[in-house]
PLY file of the C-alpha trace (Angstrom):
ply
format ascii 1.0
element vertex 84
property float x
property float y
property float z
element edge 83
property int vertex1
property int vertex2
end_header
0.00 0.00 0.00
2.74 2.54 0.56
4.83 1.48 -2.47
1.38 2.52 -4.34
1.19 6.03 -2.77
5.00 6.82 -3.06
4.53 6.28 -6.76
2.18 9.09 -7.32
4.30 11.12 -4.56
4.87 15.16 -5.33
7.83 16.97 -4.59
5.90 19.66 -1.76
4.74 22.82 -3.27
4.89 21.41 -6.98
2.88 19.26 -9.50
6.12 17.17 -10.08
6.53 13.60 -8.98
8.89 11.96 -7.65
9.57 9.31 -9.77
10.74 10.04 -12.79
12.58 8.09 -16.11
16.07 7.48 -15.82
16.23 8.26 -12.04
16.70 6.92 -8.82
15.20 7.91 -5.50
15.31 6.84 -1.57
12.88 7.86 0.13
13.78 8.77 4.21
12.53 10.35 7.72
15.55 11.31 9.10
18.83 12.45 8.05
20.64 9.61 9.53
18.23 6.75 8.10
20.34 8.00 4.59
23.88 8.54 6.01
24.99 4.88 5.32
24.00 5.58 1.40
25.78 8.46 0.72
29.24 7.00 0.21
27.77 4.98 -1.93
26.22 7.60 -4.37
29.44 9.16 -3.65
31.07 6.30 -5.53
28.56 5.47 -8.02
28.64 9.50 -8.95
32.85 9.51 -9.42
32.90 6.53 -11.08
29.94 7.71 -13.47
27.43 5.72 -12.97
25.60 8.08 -11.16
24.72 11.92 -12.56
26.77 14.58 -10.16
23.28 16.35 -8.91
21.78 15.41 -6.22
18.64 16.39 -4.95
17.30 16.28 -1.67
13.56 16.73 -1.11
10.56 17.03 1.14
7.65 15.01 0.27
4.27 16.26 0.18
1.96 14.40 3.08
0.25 11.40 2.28
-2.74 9.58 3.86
-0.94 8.01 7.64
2.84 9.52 6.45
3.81 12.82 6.83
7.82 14.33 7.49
9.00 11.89 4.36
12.19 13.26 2.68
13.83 11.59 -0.66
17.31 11.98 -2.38
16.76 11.36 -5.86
19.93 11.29 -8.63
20.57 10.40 -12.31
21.25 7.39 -13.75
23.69 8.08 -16.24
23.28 5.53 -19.48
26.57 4.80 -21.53
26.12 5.46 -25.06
24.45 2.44 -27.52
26.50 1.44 -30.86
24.96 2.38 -33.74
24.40 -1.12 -34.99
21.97 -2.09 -32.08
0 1
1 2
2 3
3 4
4 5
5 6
6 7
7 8
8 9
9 10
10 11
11 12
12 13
13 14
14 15
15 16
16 17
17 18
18 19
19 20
20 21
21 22
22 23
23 24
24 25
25 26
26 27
27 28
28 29
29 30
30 31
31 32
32 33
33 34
34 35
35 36
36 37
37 38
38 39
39 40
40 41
41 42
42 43
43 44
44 45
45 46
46 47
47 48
48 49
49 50
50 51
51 52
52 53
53 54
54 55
55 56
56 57
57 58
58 59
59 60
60 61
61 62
62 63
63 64
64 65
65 66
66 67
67 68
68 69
69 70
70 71
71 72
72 73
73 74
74 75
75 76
76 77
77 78
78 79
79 80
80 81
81 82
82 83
């Protein structure tokens, strides 16, 4: 049931959802539920897997959640031969 409503998530104060093509997003209360990822992204994003942005985000409330934050980065795609 929450997997459903964090789908149709908005970024607070905008029409925009949170999901979107191509990118990746965790979804947290608290600062330090996301600490042990960020070396991680730190990684993926200087080896280039990973676009450098990173955006943090509030959440707007949903039905029983409320306070929900999200990171959310870009996947970067290496480029496809021509013959594919």
């Amino acid at each position: 049931m929450i997997k459903k409503r964090i789908d149709k998530v908005h970024i607070r104060g905008t029409n925009e959802r949170l999901t979107q093509p191509d990118k990746i997003a965790l979804i947290y209360f608290n600062k330090r539920d996301i600490d042990d990822y960020l070396p991680f992204i730190t990684y993926l994003q200087e080896t280039g897997v990973l676009d450098l942005g990173l955006e943090e985000l509030d959440l707007e409330d949903l039905q029983g959640l409320s306070g929900l934050k999200a990171l959310r980065v870009g996947v970067v795609h290496p480029e496809k031969p021509n013959n594919i």
